[in-house]
C-alpha positions in Angstrom: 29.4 40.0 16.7 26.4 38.2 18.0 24.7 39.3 21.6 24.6 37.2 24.6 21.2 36.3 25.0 19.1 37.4 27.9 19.0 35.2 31.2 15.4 34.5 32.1 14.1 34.0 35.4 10.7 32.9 37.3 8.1 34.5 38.5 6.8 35.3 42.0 3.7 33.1 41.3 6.5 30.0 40.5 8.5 30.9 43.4 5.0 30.4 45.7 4.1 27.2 44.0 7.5 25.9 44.8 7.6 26.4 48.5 4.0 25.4 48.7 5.5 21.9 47.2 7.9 21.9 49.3 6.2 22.5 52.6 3.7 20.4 51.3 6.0 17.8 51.1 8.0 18.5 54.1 4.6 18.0 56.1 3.7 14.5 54.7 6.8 13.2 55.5 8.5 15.3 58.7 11.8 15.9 56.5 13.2 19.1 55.3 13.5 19.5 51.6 17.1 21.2 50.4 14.7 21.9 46.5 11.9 20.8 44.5 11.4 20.4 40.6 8.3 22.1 39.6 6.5 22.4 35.9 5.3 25.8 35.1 2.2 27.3 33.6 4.2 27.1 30.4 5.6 23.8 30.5 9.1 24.4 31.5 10.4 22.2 34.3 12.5 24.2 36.9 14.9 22.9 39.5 14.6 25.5 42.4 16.5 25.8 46.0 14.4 25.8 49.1 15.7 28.0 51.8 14.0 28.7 55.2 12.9 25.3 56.4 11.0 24.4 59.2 8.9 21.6 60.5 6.6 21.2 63.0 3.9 18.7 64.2 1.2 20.3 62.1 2.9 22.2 59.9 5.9 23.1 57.6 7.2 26.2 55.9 9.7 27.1 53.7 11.3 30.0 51.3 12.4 30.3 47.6 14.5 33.1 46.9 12.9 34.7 43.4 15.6 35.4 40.5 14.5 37.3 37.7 17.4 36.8 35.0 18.2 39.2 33.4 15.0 41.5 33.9 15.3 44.5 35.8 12.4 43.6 38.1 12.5 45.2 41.3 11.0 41.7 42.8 14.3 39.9 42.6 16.5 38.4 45.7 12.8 39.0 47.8 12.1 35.6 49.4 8.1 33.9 48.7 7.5 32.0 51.6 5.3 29.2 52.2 3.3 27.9 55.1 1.4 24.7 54.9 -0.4 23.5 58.1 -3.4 20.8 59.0 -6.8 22.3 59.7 -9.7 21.6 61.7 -11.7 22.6 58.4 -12.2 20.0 55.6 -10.7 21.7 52.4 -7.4 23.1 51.0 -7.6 27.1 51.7 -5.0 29.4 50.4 -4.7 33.0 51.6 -2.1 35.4 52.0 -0.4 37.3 55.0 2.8 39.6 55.4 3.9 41.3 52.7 0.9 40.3 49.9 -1.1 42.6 48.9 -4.9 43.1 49.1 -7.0 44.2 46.1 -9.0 47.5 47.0 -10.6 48.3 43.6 -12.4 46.4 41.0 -10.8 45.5 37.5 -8.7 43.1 38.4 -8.1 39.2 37.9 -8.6 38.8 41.9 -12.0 40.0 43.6 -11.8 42.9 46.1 -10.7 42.4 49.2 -8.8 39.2 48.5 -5.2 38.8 48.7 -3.3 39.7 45.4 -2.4 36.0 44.3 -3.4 35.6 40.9 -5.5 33.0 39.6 -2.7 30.9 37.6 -0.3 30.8 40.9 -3.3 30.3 42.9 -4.1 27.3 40.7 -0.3 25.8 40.6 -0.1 26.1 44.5 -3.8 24.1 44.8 -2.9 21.9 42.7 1.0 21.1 44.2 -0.6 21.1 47.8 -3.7 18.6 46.3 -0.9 16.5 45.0 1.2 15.7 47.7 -1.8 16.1 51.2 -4.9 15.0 49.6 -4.7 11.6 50.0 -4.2 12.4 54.0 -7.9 13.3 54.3 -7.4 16.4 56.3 -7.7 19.9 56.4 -5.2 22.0 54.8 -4.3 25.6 54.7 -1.5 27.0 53.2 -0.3 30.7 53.4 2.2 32.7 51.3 3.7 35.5 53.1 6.5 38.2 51.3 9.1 39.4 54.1 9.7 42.2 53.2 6.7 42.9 50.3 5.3 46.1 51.6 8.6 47.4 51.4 9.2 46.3 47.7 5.7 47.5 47.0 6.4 51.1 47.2 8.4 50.7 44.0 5.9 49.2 42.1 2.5 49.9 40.4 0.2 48.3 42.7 -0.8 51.3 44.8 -1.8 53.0 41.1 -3.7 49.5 40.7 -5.5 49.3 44.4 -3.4 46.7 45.7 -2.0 47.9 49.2 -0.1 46.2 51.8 2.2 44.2 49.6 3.3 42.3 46.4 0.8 40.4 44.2 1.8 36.9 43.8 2.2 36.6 40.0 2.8 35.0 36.1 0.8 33.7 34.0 4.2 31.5 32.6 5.9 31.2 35.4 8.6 32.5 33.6 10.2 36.1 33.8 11.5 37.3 30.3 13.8 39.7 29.9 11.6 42.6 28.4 11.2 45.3 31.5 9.2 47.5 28.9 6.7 44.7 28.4 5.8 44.5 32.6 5.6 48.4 32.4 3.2 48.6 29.6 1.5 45.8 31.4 1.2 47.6 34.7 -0.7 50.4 32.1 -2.8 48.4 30.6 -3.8 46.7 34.3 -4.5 51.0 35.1 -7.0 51.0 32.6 -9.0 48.1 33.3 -8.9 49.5 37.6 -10.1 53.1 36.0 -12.9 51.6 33.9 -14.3 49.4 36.8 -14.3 52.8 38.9 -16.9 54.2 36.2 -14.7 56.4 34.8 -15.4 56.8 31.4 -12.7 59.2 29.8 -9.3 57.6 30.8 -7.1 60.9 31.3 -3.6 60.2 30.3 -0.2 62.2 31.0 3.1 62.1 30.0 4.9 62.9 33.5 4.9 64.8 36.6 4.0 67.9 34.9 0.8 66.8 33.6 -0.1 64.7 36.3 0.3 67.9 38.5 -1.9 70.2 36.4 -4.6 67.7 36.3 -4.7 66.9 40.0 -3.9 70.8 41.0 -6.0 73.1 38.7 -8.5 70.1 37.1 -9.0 68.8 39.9 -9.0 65.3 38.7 -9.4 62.4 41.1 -5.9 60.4 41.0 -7.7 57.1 40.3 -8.7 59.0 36.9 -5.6 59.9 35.9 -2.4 57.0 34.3 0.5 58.3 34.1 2.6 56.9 31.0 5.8 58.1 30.1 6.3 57.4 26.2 3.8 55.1 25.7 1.4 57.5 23.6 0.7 54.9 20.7 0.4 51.7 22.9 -2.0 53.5 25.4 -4.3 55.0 23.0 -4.4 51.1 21.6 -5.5 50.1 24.6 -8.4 52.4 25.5 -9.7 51.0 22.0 -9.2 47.5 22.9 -10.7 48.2 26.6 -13.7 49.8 24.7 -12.6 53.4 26.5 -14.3 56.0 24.3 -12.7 58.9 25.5 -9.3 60.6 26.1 -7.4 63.4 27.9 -3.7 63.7 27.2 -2.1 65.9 28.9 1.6 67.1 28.7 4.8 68.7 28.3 5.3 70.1 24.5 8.7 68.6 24.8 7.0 65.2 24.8 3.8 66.0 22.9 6.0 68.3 19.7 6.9 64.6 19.0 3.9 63.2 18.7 2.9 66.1 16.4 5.7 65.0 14.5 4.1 61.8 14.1 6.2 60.0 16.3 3.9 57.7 19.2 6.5 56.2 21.3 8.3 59.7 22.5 11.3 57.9 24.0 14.6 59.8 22.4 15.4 56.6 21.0 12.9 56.7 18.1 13.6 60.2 17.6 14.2 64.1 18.3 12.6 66.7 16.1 11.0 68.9 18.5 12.8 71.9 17.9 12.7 71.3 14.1 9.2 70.6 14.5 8.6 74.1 16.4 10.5 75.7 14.1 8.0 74.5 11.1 5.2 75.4 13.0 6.2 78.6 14.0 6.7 79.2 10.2 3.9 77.9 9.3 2.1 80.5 11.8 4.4 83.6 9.7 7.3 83.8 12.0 10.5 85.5 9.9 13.7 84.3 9.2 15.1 85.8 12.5 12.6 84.1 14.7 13.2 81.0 12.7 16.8 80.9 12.8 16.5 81.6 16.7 14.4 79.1 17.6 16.2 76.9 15.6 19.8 77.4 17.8 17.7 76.2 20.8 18.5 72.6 22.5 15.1 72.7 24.3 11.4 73.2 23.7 11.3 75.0 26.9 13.8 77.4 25.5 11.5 77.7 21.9 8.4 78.1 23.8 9.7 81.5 25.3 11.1 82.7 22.4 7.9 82.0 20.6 6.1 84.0 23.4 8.3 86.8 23.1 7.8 87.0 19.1 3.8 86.9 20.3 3.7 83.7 17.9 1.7 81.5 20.6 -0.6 80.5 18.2 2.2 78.2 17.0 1.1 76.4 20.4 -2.3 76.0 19.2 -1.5 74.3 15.8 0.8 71.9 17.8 -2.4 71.0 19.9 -4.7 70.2 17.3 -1.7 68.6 15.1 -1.3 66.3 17.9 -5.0 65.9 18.2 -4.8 64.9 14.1 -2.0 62.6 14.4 -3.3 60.3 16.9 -7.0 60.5 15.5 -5.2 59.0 12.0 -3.7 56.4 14.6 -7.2 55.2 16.1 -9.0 55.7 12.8 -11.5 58.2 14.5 -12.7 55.4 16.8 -12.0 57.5 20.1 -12.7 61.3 21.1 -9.5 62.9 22.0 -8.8 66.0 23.5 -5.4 67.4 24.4 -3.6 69.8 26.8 -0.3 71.3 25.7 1.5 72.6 28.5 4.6 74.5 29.4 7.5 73.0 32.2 5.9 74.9 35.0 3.0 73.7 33.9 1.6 76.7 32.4 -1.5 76.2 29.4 0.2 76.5 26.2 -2.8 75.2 24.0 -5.8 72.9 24.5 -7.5 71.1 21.2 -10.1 71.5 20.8 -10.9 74.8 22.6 -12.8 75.1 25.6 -16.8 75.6 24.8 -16.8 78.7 27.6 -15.0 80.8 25.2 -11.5 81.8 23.1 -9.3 82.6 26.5 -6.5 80.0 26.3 -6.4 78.1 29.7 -9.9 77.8 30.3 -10.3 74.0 30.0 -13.9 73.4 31.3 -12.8 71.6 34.9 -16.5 71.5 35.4 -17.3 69.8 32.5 -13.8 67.2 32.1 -15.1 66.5 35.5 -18.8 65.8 35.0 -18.1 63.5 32.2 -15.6 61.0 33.8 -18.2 59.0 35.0 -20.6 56.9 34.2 -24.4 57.8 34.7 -25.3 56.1 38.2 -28.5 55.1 38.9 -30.7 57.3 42.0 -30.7 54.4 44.7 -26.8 54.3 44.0 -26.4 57.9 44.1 -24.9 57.7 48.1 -22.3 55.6 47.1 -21.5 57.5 43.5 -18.1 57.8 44.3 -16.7 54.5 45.6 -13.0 55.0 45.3 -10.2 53.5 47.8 -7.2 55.7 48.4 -4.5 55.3 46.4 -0.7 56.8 46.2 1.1 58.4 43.8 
């Protein structure tokens, strides 16, 4: 039986550039506009609805209601509006206002302190509003305002990404395919390059809540150091290579991190779920009998293996996962980046650390001083009273 393929949609940046026609054209000619064809970044020519209109005697504004097919995006139904008026400057100016968000921190395609409308929109809009009001000889501004964008913004990335107040204005296609994984390992990705323009050079990466947690708790970790990335072990370690990032901390739950011990860098259960087999081996591996084996192995969760493992006094079975881990992922990058990794329990509790803390044996004693100190890059002395130069951001 053959699937039903996957509805695509448009993007927010195609929504903008088709009210900004719209308005655009609505102004030049003093008559609403019930939709517009437009052609996007990619060459696909869209026939969308105009909602919203309304016309006065220097301006017009409109609304396009953003649909994103088939893609779980938590964007679609918002409405992009559009405002295009006459000014008393000469020039097209675009800027954004209610509900688009503004950049805080370096790293991304749009220059701090600038509303978050992406170069490729901001080029389609230009060039619709050029089209249709140049020839007029007058000023022109046009502004693209989100409803109800700071509201939708709290489920997204951008906070993670220094982009408060709002939406960004997006798509470098125009086009929204149906691939949700593919915008969250792009909202990842988009971390890295805001945690490398901080200075930061170690890019500290954890699993979930537990890790993030230990490393803003008892590390002591600056949030804007820290990406959080659910199974995306393999992808992200790609992309500190790609993004020239030298150095990682992964930090997590052994639930998640026994997988990638077992070889496996995507830890979603689809691909996969040996962890207690893999404890198991390890713990054998370490001397554990029969008994322990066979008990450990009647367990449904890691968290339930780790305590039995404790119990036995076979922790060191934590410390071979840590540096198998370590191992497995070093094969992955072919030795291209230093990784070191935290292995850590549901409550968040130091199972193992690879490689060992310098100040000594004692299990836990990650050197916070010393992850600290070499986050950042060396800054020079007349910068030294603005060293830190983060914005706030939420997590």
């Amino acid at each position: 039986m053959n699937s039903i393929p996957l509805r695509k949609g448009f993007t927010t940046g195609t929504c903008a550039q088709a009210a900004a026609k719209a308005a655009s054209l609505m102004l030049a000619a003093k008559k609403p506009v019930k939709s517009v064809e437009v052609e996007t970044p990619k060459g696909v020519k869209l026939k969308l609805k105009i909602v919203g209109q309304k016309i006065g005697r220097d301006f017009a504004q409109c609304g396009v209601i953003k649909d994103a097919g088939d893609d779980p995006d938590v964007t679609n139904g918002v409405r992009i509006c559009a405002r295009v008026q006459y000014s008393g400057k000469k020039g097209i100016f675009l800027r954004g206002a209610e509900g688009v968000g503004i950049v805080t921190k370096p790293g991304l395609a749009v220059r701090v302190g600038e509303y978050a409308i992406n170069p490729t929109p901001r080029s389609m809009i230009l060039k619709e509003i050029v089209r249709h009001l140049l020839h007029q000889g007058k000023g022109i501004e046009a502004i693209i305002s989100v409803p109800k964008g700071r509201e939708i913004a709290k489920r997204t990335f951008n906070a993670r990404l220094g982009i408060v107040g709002g939406i960004s204005i997006i798509g470098t296609t125009g086009i929204v395919e149906p691939k949700s994984t593919d915008a969250y390992k792009t909202s990842l990705s988009l971390q890295l390059d805001v945690l490398k323009a901080a200075g930061y050079r170690r890019a500290t990466l954890v699993l979930g809540y537990v890790g993030e947690k230990f490393c803003q708790e008892r590390l002591k970790l600056k949030p804007d150091s820290i990406v959080k990335i659910g199974d995306h072990v393999g992808f992200m370690l790609s992309e500190c290579l790609n993004k020239k990032i030298k150095k990682v901390l992964l930090v997590g739950y052994i639930g998640k991190l026994v997988k990638v011990a077992h070889g496996q860098l995507d830890t979603n259960i689809k691909f996969g779920d040996n962890r207690i087999k893999t404890i198991a081996n390890f713990a054998l591996l370490c001397g554990a009998g029969k008994e322990i084996i066979e008990e450990v192995s009647r367990q449904v969760s890691a968290e339930a293996a780790v305590d039995i493992l404790k119990k036995h006094k076979f922790t060191r079975t934590f410390d071979m996962l840590a540096k198998r881990t370590v191992d497995v992922l070093n094969e992955f990058v072919n030795h291209q980046l230093s990784i070191d990794c935290v292995l850590l329990s549901l409550q968040g509790e130091v199972l193992a650390e690879y490689p060992k803390s310098r100040r000594g044996p004692r299990k836990g004693t990650l050197s916070t001083r010393a992850i600290r100190d070499g986050l950042k890059e060396s800054v020079p002395y007349n910068k030294m009273h603005n060293r830190r130069g983060h914005f706030p951001s939420e997590l």
